[in-house]
SENUGU-56048 format. One record per residue (C-alpha): x, y, z; residue in three letters. Coordinates in Angstrom, 2 decimals. Layout:
% SENUGU-56048
X/Y/Z/Ala .
...
***
This chain:
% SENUGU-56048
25.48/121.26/-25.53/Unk .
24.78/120.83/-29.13/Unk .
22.54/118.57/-30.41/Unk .
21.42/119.11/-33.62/Unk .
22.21/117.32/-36.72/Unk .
24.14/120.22/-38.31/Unk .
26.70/119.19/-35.61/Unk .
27.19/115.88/-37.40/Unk .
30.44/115.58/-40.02/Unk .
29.49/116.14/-43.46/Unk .
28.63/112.44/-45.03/Unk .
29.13/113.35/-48.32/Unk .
32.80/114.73/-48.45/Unk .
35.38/113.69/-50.88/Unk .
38.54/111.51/-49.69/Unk .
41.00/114.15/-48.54/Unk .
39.29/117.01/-46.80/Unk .
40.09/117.27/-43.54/Unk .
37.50/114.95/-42.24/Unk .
39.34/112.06/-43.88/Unk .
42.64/113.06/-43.13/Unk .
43.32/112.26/-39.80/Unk .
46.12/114.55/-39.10/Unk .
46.82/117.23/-36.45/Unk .
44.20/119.49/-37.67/Unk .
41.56/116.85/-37.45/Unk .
42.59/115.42/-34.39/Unk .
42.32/119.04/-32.49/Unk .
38.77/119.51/-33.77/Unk .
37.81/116.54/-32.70/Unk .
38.87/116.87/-29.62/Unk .
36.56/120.30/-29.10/Unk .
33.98/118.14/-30.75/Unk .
33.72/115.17/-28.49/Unk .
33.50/117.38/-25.87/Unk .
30.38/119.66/-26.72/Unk .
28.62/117.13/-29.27/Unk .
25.79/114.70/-28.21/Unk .
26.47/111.50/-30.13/Unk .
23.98/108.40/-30.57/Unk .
27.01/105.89/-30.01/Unk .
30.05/106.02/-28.37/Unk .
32.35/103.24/-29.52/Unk .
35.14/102.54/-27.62/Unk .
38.26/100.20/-29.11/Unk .
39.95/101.38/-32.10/Unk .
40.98/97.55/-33.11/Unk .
38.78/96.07/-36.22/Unk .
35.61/95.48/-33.94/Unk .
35.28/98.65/-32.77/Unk .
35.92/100.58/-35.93/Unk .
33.65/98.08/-38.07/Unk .
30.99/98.96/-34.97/Unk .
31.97/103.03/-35.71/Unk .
31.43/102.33/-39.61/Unk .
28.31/100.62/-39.17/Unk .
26.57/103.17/-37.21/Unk .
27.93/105.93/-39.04/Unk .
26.96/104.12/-42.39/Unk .
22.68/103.51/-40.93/Unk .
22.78/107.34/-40.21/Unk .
23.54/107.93/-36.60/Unk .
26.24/110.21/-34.76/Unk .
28.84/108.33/-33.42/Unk .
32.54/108.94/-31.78/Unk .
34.97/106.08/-31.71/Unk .
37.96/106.49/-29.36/Unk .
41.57/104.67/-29.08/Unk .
43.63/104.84/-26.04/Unk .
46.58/104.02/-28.35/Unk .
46.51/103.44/-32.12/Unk .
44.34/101.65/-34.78/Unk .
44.77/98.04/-34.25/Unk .
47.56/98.74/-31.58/Unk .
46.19/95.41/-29.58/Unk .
45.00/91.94/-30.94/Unk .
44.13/93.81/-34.78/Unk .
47.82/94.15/-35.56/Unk .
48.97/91.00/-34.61/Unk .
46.78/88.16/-36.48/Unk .
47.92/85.52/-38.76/Unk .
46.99/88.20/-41.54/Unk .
44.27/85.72/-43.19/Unk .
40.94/86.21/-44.25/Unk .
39.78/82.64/-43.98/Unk .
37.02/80.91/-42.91/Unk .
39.05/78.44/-40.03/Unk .
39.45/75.00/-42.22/Unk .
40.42/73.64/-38.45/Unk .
36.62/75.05/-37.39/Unk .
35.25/72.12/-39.60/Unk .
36.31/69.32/-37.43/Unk .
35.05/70.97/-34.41/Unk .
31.71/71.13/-35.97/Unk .
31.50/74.61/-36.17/Unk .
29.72/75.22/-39.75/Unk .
27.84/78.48/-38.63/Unk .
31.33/80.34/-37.94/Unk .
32.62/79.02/-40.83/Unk .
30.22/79.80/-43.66/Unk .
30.06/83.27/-42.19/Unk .
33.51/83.81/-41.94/Unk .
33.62/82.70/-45.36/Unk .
30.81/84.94/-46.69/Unk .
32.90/87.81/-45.22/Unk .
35.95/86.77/-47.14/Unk .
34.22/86.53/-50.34/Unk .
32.85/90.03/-49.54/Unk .
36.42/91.79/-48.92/Unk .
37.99/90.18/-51.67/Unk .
35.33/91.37/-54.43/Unk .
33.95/94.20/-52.57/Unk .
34.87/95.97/-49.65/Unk .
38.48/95.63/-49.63/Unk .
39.74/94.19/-52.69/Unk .
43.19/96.14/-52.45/Unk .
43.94/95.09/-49.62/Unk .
42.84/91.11/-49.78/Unk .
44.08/89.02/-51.96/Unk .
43.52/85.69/-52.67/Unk .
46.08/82.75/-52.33/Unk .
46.93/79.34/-52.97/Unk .
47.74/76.63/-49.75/Unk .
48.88/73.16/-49.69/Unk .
47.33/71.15/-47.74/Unk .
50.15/67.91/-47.36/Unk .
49.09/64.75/-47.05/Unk .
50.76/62.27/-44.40/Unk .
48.57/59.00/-44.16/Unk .
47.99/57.05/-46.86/Unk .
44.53/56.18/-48.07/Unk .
42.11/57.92/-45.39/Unk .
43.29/60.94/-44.98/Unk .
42.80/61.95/-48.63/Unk .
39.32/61.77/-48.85/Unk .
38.65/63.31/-44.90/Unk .
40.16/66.21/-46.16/Unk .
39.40/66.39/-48.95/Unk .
35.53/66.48/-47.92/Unk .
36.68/68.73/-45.50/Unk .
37.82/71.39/-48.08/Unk .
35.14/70.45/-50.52/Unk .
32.81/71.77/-47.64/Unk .
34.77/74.65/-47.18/Unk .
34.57/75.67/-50.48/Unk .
30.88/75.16/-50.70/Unk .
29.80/76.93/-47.52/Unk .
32.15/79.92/-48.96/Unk .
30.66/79.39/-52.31/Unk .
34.25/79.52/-54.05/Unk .
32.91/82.48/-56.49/Unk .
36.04/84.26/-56.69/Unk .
38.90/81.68/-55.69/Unk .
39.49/78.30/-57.50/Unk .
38.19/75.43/-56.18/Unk .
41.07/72.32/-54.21/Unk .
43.07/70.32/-56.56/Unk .
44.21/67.12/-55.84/Unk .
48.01/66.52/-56.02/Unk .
50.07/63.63/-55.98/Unk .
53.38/63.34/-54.09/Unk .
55.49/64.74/-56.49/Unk .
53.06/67.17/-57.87/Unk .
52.92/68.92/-54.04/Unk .
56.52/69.06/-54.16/Unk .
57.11/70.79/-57.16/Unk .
54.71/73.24/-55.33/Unk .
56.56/73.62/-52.79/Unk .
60.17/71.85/-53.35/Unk .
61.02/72.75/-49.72/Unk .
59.37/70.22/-48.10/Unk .
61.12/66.97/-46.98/Unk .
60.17/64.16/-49.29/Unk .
59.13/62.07/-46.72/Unk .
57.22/64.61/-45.05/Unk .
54.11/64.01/-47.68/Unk .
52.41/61.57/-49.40/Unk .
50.54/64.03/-51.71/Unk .
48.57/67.34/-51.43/Unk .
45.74/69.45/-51.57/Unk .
45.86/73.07/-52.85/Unk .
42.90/74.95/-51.87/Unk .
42.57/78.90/-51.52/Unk .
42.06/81.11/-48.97/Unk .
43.18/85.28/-48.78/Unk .
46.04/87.00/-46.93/Unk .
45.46/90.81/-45.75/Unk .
47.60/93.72/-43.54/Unk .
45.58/93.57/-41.15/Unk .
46.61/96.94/-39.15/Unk .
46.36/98.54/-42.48/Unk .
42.94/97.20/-43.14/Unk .
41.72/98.40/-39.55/Unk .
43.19/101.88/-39.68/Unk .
41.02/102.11/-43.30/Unk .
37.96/100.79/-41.89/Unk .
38.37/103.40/-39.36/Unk .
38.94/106.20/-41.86/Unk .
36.25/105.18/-44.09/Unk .
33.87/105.44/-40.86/Unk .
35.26/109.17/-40.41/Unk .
34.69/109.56/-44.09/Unk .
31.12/108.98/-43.74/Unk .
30.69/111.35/-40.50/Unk .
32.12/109.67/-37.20/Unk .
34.03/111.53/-35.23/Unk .
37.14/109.69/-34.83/Unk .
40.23/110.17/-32.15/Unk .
43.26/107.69/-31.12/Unk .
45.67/108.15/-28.13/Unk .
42.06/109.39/-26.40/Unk .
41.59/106.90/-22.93/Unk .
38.48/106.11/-21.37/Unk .
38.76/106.92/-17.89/Unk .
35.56/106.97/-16.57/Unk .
31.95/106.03/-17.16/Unk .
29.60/108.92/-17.03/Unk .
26.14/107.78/-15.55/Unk .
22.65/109.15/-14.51/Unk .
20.56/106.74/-11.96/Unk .
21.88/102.80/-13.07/Unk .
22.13/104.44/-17.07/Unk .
25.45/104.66/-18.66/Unk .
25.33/108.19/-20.68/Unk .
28.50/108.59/-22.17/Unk .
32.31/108.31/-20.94/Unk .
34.92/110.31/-19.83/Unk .
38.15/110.56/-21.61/Unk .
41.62/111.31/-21.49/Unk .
43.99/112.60/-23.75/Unk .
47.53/109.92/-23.91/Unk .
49.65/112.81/-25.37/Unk .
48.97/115.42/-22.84/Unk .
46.78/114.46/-20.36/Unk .
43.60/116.72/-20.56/Unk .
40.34/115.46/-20.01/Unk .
36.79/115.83/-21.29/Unk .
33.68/113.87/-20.67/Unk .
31.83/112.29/-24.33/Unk .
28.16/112.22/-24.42/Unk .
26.35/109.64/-25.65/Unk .
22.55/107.74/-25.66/Unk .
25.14/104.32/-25.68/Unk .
28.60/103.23/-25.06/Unk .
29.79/99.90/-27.22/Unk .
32.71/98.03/-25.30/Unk .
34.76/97.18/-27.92/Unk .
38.04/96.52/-26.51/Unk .
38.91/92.86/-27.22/Unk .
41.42/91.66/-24.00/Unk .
40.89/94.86/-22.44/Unk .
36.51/94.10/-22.23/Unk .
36.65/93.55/-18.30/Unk .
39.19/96.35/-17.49/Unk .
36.20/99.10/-19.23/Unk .
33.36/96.88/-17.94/Unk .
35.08/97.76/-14.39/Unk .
34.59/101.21/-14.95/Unk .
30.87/100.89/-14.94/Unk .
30.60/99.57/-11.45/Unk .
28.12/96.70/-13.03/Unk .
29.29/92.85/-13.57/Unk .
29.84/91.84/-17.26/Unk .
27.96/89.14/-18.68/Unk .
30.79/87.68/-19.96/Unk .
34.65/87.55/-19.12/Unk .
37.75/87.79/-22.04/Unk .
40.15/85.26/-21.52/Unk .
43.78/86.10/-23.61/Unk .
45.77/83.50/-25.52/Unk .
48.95/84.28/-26.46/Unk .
49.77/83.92/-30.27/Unk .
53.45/84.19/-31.46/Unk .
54.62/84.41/-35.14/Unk .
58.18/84.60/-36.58/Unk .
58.89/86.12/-40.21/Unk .
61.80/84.39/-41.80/Unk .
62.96/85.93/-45.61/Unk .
61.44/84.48/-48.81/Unk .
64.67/82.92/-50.15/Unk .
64.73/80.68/-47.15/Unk .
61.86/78.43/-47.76/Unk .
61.10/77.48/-51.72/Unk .
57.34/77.67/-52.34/Unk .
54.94/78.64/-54.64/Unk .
52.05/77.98/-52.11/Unk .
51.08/79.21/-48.76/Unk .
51.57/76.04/-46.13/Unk .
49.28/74.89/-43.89/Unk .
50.55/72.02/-41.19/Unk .
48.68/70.19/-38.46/Unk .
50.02/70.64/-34.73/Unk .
49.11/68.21/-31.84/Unk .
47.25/71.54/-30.51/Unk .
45.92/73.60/-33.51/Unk .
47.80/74.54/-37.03/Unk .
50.59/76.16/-38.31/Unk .
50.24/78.28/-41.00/Unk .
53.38/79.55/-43.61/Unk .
52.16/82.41/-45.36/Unk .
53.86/84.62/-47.96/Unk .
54.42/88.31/-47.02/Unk .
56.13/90.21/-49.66/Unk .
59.73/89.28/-49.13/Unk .
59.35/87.19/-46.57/Unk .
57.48/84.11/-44.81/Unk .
55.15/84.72/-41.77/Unk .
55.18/81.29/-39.63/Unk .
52.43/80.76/-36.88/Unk .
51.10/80.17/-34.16/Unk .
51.31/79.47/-30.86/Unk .
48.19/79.19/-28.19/Unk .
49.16/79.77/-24.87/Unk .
47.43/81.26/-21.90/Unk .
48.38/85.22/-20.79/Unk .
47.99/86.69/-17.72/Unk .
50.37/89.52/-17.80/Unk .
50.41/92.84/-19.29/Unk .
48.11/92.86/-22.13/Unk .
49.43/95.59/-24.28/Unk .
53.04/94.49/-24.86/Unk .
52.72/90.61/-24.98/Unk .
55.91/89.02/-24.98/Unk .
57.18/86.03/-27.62/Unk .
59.99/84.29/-25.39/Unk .
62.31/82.02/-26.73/Unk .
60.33/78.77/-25.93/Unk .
57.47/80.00/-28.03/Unk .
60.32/80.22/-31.02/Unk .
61.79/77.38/-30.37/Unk .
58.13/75.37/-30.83/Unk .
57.20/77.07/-33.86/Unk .
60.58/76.26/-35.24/Unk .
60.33/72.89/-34.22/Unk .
57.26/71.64/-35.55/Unk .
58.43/73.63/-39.35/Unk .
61.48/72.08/-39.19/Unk .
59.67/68.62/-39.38/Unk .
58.69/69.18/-42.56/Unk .
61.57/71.63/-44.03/Unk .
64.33/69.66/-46.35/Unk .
66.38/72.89/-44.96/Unk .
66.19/73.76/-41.52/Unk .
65.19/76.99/-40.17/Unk .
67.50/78.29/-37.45/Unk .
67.47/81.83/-34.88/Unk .
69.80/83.60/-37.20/Unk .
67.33/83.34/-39.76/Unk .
64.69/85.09/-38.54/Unk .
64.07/88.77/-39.42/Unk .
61.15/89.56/-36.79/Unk .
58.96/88.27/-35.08/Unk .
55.45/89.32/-33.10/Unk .
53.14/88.20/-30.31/Unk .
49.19/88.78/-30.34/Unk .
46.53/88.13/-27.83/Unk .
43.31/86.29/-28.64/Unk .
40.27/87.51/-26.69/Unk .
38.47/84.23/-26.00/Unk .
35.14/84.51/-24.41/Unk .
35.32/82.52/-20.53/Unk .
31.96/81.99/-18.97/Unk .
31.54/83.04/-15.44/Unk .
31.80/79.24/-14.19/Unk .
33.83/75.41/-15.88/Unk .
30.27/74.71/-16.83/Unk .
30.17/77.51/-18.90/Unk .
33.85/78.24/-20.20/Unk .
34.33/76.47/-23.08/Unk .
36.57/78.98/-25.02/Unk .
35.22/80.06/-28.21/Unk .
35.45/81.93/-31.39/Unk .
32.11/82.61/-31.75/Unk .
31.37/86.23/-30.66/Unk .
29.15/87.06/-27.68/Unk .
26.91/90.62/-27.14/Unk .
25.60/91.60/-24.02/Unk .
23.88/94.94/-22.08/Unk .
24.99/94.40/-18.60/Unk .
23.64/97.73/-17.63/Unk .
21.23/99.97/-19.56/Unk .
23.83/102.30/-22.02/Unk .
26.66/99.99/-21.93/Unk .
26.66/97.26/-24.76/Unk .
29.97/94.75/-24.82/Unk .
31.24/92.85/-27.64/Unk .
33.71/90.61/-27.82/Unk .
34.82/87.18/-28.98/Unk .
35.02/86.32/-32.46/Unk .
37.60/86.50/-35.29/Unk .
39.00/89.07/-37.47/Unk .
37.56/88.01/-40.33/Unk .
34.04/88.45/-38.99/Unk .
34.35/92.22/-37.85/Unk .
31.95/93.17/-40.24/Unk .
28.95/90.73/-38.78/Unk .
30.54/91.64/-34.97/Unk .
30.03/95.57/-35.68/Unk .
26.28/94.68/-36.92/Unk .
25.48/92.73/-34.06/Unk .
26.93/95.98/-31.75/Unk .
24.98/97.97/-33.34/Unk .
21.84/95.90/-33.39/Unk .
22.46/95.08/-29.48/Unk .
22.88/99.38/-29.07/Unk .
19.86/100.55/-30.92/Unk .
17.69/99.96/-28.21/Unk .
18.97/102.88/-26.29/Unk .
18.69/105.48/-29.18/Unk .
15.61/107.31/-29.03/Unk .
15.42/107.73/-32.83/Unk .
14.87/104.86/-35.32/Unk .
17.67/102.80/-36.50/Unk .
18.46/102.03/-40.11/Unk .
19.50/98.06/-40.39/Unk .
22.86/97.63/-41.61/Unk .
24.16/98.72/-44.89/Unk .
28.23/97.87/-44.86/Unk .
28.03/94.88/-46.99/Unk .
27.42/97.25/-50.12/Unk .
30.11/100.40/-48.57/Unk .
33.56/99.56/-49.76/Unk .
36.30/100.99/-47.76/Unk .
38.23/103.80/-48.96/Unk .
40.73/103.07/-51.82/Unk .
38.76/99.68/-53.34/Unk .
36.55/102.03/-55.76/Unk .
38.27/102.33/-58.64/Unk .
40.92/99.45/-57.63/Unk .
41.04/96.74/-60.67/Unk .
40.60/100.13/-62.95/Unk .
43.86/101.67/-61.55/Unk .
45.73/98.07/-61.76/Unk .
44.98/97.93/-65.46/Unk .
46.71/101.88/-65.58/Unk .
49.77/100.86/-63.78/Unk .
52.09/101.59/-66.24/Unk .
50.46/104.84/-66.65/Unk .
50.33/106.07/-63.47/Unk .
54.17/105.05/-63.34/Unk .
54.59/107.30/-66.13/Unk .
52.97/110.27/-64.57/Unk .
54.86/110.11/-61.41/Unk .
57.80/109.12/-62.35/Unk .
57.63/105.51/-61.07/Unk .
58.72/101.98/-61.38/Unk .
55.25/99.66/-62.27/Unk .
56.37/97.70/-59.43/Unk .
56.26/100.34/-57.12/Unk .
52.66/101.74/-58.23/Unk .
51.64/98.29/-57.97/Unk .
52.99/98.32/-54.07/Unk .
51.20/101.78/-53.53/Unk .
48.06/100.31/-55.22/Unk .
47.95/97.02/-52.91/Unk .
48.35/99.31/-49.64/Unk .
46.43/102.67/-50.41/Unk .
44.13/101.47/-53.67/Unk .
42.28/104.12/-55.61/Unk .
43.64/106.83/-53.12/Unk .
47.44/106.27/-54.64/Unk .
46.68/110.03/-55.80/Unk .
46.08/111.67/-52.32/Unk .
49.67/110.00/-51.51/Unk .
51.35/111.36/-54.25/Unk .
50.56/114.20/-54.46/Unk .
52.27/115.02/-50.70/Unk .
55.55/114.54/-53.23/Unk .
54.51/117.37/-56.27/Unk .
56.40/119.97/-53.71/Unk .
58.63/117.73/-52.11/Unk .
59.85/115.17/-54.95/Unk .
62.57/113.63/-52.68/Unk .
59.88/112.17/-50.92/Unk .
59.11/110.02/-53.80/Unk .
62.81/107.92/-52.89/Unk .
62.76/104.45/-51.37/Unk .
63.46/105.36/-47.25/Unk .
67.43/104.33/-47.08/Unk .
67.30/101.13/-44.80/Unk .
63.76/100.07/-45.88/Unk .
63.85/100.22/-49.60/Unk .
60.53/98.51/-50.07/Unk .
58.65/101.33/-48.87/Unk .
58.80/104.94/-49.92/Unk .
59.59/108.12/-47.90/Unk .
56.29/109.45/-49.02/Unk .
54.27/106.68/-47.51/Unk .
55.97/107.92/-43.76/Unk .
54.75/111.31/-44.68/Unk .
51.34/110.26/-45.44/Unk .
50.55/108.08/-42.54/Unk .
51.31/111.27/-40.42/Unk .
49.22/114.00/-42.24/Unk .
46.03/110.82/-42.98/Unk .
46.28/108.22/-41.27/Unk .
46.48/109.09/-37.56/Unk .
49.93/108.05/-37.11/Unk .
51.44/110.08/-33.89/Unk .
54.75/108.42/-33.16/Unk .
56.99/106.36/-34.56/Unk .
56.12/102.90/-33.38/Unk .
52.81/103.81/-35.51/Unk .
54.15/103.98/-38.30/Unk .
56.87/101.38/-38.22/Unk .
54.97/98.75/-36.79/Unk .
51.36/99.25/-37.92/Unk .
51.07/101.92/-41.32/Unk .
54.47/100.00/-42.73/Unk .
56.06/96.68/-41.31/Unk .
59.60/97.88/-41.37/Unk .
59.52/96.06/-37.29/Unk .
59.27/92.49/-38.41/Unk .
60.26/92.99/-42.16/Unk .
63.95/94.13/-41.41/Unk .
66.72/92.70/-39.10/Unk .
66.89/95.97/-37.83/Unk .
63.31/95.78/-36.97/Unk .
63.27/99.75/-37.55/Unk .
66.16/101.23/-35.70/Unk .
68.31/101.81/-38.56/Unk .
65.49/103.86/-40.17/Unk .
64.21/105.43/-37.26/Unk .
65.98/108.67/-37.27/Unk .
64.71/109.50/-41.02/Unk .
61.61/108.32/-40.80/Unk .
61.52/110.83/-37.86/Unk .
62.92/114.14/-39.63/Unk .
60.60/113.20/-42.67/Unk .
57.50/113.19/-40.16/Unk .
58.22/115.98/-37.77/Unk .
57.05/119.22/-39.60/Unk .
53.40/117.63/-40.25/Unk .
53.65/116.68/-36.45/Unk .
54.82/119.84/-35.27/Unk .
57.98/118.03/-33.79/Unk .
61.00/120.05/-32.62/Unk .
64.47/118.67/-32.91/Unk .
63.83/117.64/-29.25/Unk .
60.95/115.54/-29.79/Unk .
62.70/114.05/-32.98/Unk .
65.39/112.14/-30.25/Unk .
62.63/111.45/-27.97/Unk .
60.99/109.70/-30.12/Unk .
63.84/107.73/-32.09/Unk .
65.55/107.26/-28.63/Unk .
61.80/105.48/-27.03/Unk .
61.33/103.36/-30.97/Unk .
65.12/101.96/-29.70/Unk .
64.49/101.03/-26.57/Unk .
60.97/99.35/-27.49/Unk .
63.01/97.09/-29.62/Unk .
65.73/97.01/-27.68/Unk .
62.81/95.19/-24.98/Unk .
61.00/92.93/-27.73/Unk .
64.48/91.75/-28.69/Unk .
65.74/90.75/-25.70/Unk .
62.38/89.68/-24.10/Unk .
62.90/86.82/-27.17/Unk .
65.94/85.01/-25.94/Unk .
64.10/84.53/-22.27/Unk .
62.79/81.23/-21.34/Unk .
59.23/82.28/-19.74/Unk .
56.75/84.65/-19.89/Unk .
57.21/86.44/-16.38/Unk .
61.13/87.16/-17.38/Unk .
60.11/88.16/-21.05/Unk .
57.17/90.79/-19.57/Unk .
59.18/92.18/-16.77/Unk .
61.37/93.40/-19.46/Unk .
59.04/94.19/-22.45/Unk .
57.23/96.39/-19.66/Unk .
60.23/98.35/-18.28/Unk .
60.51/100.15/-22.18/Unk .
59.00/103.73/-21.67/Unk .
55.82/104.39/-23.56/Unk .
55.40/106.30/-26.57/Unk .
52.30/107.91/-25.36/Unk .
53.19/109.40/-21.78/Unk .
50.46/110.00/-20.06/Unk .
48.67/106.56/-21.26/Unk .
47.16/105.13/-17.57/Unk .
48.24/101.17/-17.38/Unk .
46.04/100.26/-15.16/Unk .
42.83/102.52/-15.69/Unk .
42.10/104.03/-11.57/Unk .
39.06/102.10/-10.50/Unk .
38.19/105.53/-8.52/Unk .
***
């Protein structure tokens, strides 16, 4: 078994070597590295936690392996409200810790870390009660935007009936009695995860989806590494490592099984449904934000269209496929349509998606007061779980991992460095957006569409194009999903891990929720554009477009049931794209 450091990636290669690409050539080495390599961390969970745990360690020096059973932010990272934000609603329940940090964190990715993939916008905050409410709020926000410090956003401004409506001139009149525009940030939050990832192979993890922990590898009552299985073809190998960190958000208890040892904590899931309507049918300049009788709901730009959420119900079923069923529509519908001069109806949405919260349950009532704090805990020597928390914070979350696994590496441990390593693409960012019309010229490209490539891939917009200098028809808009470009399909296959289809539809592009079609119409290209950097034969081509169909097929119909049971039983029954994925994990 090798354990030197000449075993460790190289830390100092360029974007696009084949450490950074994480295509089929990378993903075979690392395969035959895992296997013979002895790592300081193991990090399982490739969702935002575990990859911001896999950049951390990476980043302070160590040798770490992070492995997915599925895809980047194939679980909860996919599915958020896609906000950066510090939780305005966090306020009232006294929670100024969470929110100050949270807010630190979004200043960070929108100057820093991730500025090409954060940006900043405006919500209205509508008024309903006349002469109190104005100035809770209002305090509220003006607290908000001090414990954020409000560096890089504006701060609220006060806004009188009419001046909320021209705002936003969809809103019933009698809906408001005047606003409150404040600011807070939208992201893509699978894209962000996948490029947290990649920048953590980019500075020497070792880094592997559709790979399935199996097993727990132990020596006396000391975890020592993990045993893993391949979802595409079923081999096995067993991963060495001084610590395992349990990063798996809903799926905590089902690895914490593994290791024979009670957690510390248990993950509780709460269902979170969002619908995406198109732009024309709401007028607004402003992002919406609207009190519930439970939580918020949130209507939030997305390119062409408006995401509307959420919902916060309790899930006990299968927790890779949640299931939106049509009463968890019909409530966010209902409580929009109470402030929309236009109703919203079914016909009008374009897609919609379901996420699962993991919220931390203590083992007794005394105890379970669900949270979004994050919680770390060793319940056996080599085995560190994390879990809790909110996007937003996955930064602080990988620290703490980290922190909570150094005291099982035998070598010292650097403190953390991340909140001065921008991901890959935000160096050279604001430089390139001042070039657009440049770059537009070189490639032969519409500003508008450099702009696009620029807010999804940032400085690396060169590494995408150039997969087009041989292959210029790559450089056309992909027929039934014009906003993207063919090339973008061909580059999430040969960089950025994609394996199958529902990878790149759902998580490297949004063509599922973006398009009434939700992806089917574009399946087949996107398919014959992919298959010679995946090695596919004309066989695996239909496989794959004919398992995308039937996914949908399942999500679509699982939305016009009236439960959760009926909506599982048939989101489950749609084959998987990974065969030999184990749902459950054997216990022995």
């Amino acid at each position: 078994m090798s354990t030197n450091l000449s075993a460790m990636s190289d830390p100092i290669l360029q974007p696009g070597t084949s450490q950074t690409f994480l295509g089929p050539a990378q993903r075979e080495e690392s395969w035959q590295r895992l296997g013979s390599d002895q790592y300081d961390i193991v990090v399982v969970g490739g969702g935002v936690v575990g990859a911001g745990a896999a950049l951390d360690a990476a980043t302070r020096g160590l040798r770490v392996a992070l492995v997915e059973a599925r895809d980047f932010a194939s679980g909860t990272s996919s599915r958020s409200s896609k906000m950066f934000h510090g939780g305005l609603r966090y306020l009232e329940q006294l929670e100024f810790g969470l929110v100050r940090e949270a807010l630190h964190e979004r200043e960070l990715s929108l100057t820093t870390l991730a500025p090409h993939l954060v940006k900043p916008l405006p919500f209205l905050f509508p008024l309903t009660k006349r002469w109190w409410e104005r100035p809770y709020i209002a305090a509220g926000i003006f607290l908000y935007d001090q414990l954020g410090g409000a560096k890089s956003v504006p701060a609220q401004r006060h806004l009188t009936k009419s001046g909320a409506l021209r705002l936003a001139p969809s809103l019933k009149r009698n809906s408001l009695v005047g606003g409150i525009r404040y600011y807070d940030t939208v992201v893509d939050d699978a894209r962000h995860t996948m490029m947290v990832a990649r920048t953590a192979a980019h500075y020497g993890a070792v880094v592997r989806t559709s790979t399935q922990v199996v097993g727990m590898l132990t020596e006396g009552d000391r975890v020592v590494g993990v045993t893993v299985r391949d979802s595409e073809d079923g081999r096995t190998t067993d991963v060495r490592g001084h610590v395992v960190i349990n990063a798996t958000g809903v799926w905590t208890d089902e690895i914490q099984a593994l290791s024979k040892q009670r957690g510390r904590f248990r993950v509780r899931a709460s269902k979170g449904v969002h619908i995406v309507v198109p732009r024309d049918r709401i007028v607004s300049e402003v992002a919406i934000i609207l009190r519930t009788e439970k939580s918020v709901l949130f209507i939030i730009p997305w390119g062409t269209h408006w995401i509307i959420g959420t919902t916060d119900t309790d899930w006990n079923l299968d927790l890779a496929h949640p299931a939106a069923t049509k009463a968890d529509i019909d409530y966010i519908l209902g409580h929009v349509n109470t402030v929309l001069a236009t109703p919203l109806t079914h016909d009008d949405i374009d897609g919609v998606y379901a996420g699962l919260r993991p919220l931390l349950a203590g083992e007794s009532e005394e105890t379970s007061k669900l949270s979004r704090e994050h919680a770390v805990a060793s319940p056996t020597p080599g085995l560190v779980a994390i879990a809790g928390g909110k996007y937003t914070t996955y930064r602080v979350m990988g620290a703490d991992a980290v922190d909570a696994a150094a005291e099982f590496v035998p070598s010292r441990v650097a403190p953390s460095v991340t909140e001065k390593v921008p991901l890959m693409g935000a160096d050279g960012y604001f430089a390139l957006i001042n070039q657009t019309d440049h770059v537009g010229a070189q490639y032969g490209l519409h500003p508008y569409r450099v702009r696009h490539l620029l807010d999804r891939y940032g400085s690396l917009i060169g590494e995408v194009l150039d997969l087009a200098v041989e292959k210029p028809d790559l450089l056309e808009p992909i027929a039934d999903a014009p906003v993207y470009l063919r090339v973008e399909a061909a580059y999430a296959a040969a960089a950025e891990g994609a394996l199958h289809l529902e990878d790149i539809l759902a998580r490297r592009m949004r063509i599922s929720i973006e398009y009434p079609h939700r992806g089917v119409d574009c399946a087949r290209e996107v398919a014959e554009i992919v298959a010679p950097i995946l090695g596919w034969s004309p066989e695996d081509v239909d496989r794959e477009v004919a398992t995308y169909i039937a996914r949908v097929e399942a999500e679509v119909l699982s939305q016009a049931q009236p439960d959760d049971e009926s909506a599982d039983a048939l989101r489950v029954a749609a084959p998987e794209a990974r065969s030999e994925i184990l749902e459950p994990v054997p216990l022995d």
